[in-house]
C-alpha positions in Angstrom: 21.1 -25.1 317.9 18.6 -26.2 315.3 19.0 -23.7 312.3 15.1 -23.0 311.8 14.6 -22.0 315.6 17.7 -19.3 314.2 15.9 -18.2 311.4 12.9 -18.0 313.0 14.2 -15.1 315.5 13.4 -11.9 314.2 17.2 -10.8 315.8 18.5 -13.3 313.3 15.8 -13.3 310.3 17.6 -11.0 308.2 20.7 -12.9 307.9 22.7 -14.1 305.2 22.1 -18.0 305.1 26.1 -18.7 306.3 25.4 -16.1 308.7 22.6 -17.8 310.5 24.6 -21.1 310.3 27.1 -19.3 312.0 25.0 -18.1 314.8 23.5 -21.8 314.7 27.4 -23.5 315.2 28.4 -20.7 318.1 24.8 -21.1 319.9 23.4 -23.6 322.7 20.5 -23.6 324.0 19.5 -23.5 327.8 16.6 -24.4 329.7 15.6 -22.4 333.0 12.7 -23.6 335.1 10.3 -20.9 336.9 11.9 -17.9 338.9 15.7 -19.0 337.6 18.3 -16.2 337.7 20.3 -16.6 334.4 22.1 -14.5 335.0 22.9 -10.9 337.9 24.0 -7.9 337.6 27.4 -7.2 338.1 28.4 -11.3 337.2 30.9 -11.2 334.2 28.8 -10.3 331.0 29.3 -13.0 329.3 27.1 -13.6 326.7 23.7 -12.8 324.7 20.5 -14.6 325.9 17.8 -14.8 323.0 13.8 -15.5 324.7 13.0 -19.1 322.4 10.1 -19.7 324.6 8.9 -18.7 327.9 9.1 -15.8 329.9 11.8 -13.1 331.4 11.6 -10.2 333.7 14.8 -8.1 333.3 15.4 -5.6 336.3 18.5 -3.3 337.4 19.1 -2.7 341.3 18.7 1.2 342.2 18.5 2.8 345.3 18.1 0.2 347.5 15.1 -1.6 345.1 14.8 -3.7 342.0 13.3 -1.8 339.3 11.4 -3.8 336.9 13.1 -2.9 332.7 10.9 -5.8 330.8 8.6 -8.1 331.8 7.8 -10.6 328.5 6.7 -13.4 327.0 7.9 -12.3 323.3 9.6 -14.8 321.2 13.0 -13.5 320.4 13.3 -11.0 323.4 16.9 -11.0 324.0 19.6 -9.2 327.0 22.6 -10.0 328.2 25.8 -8.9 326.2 24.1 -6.8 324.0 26.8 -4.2 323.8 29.7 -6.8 324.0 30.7 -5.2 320.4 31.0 -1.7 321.8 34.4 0.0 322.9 33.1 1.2 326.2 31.7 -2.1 327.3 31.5 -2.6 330.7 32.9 -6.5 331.1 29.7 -6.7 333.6 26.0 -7.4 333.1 24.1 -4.4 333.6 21.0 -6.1 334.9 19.1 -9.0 336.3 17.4 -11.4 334.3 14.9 -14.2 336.2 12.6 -16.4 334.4 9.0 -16.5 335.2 8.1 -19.1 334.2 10.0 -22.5 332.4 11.9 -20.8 329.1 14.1 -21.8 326.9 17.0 -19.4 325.5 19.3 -19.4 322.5 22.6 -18.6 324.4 25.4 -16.6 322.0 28.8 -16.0 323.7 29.6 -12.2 323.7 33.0 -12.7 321.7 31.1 -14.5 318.9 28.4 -12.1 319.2 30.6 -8.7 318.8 32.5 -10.6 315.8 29.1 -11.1 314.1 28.0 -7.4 314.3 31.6 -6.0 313.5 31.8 -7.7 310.6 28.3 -7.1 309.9 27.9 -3.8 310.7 31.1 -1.7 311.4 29.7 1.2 310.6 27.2 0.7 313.0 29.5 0.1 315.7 31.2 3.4 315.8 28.0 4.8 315.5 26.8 3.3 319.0 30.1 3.4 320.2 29.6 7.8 320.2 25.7 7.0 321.4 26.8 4.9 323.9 29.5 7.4 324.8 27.8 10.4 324.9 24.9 9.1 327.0 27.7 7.5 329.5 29.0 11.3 329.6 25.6 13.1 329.9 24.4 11.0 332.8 28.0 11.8 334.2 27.6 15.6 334.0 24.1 15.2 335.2 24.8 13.2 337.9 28.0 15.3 339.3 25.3 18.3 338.7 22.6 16.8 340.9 25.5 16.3 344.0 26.2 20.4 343.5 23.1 21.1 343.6 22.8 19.0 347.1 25.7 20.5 348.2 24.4 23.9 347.3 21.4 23.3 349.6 23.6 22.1 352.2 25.9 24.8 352.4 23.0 27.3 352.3 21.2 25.2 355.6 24.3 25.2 357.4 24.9 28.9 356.8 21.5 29.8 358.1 22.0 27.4 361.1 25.5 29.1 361.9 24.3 32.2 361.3 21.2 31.9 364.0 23.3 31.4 366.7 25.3 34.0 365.5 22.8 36.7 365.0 21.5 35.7 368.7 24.9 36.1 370.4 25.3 39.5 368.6 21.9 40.5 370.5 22.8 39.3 373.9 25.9 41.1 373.2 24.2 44.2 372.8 21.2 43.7 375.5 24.2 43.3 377.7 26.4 46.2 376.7 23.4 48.7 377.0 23.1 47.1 380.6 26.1 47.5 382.1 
């Protein structure tokens, strides 16, 4: 990769000079025509995809539809492996991204990628590493919370259901008794 497109991404700007020739040596570039999947969700995660020109719609697949995250034409809009430094890294991508239109990316593997912002930033990365975790464990808890409360409601429907016939037999018992 050409070291001024590097320096020129505002993901990369900021770098020491042997840092961006770094990134520059470990890069490639990749060219996508229109409507391209670069890459799915759920295919191994495995690397960082920087926006050099073009455009990308980024979506994740929930309940049955694709749900639209980005949808840009920003230079320097990246996805991919963007927590490939973390601990808790799922070894999957986490979305879809699609070109719409012809784009060209700056491509960084994910083990060059988490080696850059470890040694870069390691405080950083335990920092994210407990973010990332604690929002992995709150949508847990408030996931398992939304099933109890569905199966609160269900228990509750299929008491009063039980109990109807219930309460109906105990009348015809009665009607019958006061018969006879």
């Amino acid at each position: 990769v050409d070291l001024a497109e590097v320096r020129s991404l505002f993901l990369f700007a900021e770098l020491e000079d042997a840092d961006q020739r770094w990134v520059a040596e470990r890069s490639d570039v990749r060219v996508y025509g229109a409507d391209v999947v670069v890459f799915a969700e759920g295919q191994p995660s495995d690397a960082l995809y920087v926006l050099l020109e073009g455009g990308l719609l980024l979506s994740k697949h929930t309940d049955g539809e694709d749900v639209v995250l980005n949808d840009t034409t920003h230079r320097g809009a990246y996805a991919g492996a963007v927590r490939a430094f973390t601990q808790s890294r799922d070894p999957n991508f986490q979305t879809t991204l699609r070109t719409t239109r012809p784009s060209r990316f700056l491509r960084l593997p994910a083990e060059d990628f988490a080696a850059l912002v470890h040694r870069l930033c390691p405080m950083a990365v335990h920092l994210l590493d407990g973010l990332y975790e604690g929002i992995r464990m709150t949508e847990s808890t408030m996931r398992q919370r939304e099933h109890l409360v569905q199966l609160g409601a269900l228990s509750a429907n299929l008491a009063h259901e039980l109990n109807n016939p219930a309460a109906a037999a105990v009348r015809a018992t009665e009607q019958l008794r006061s018969r006879v």
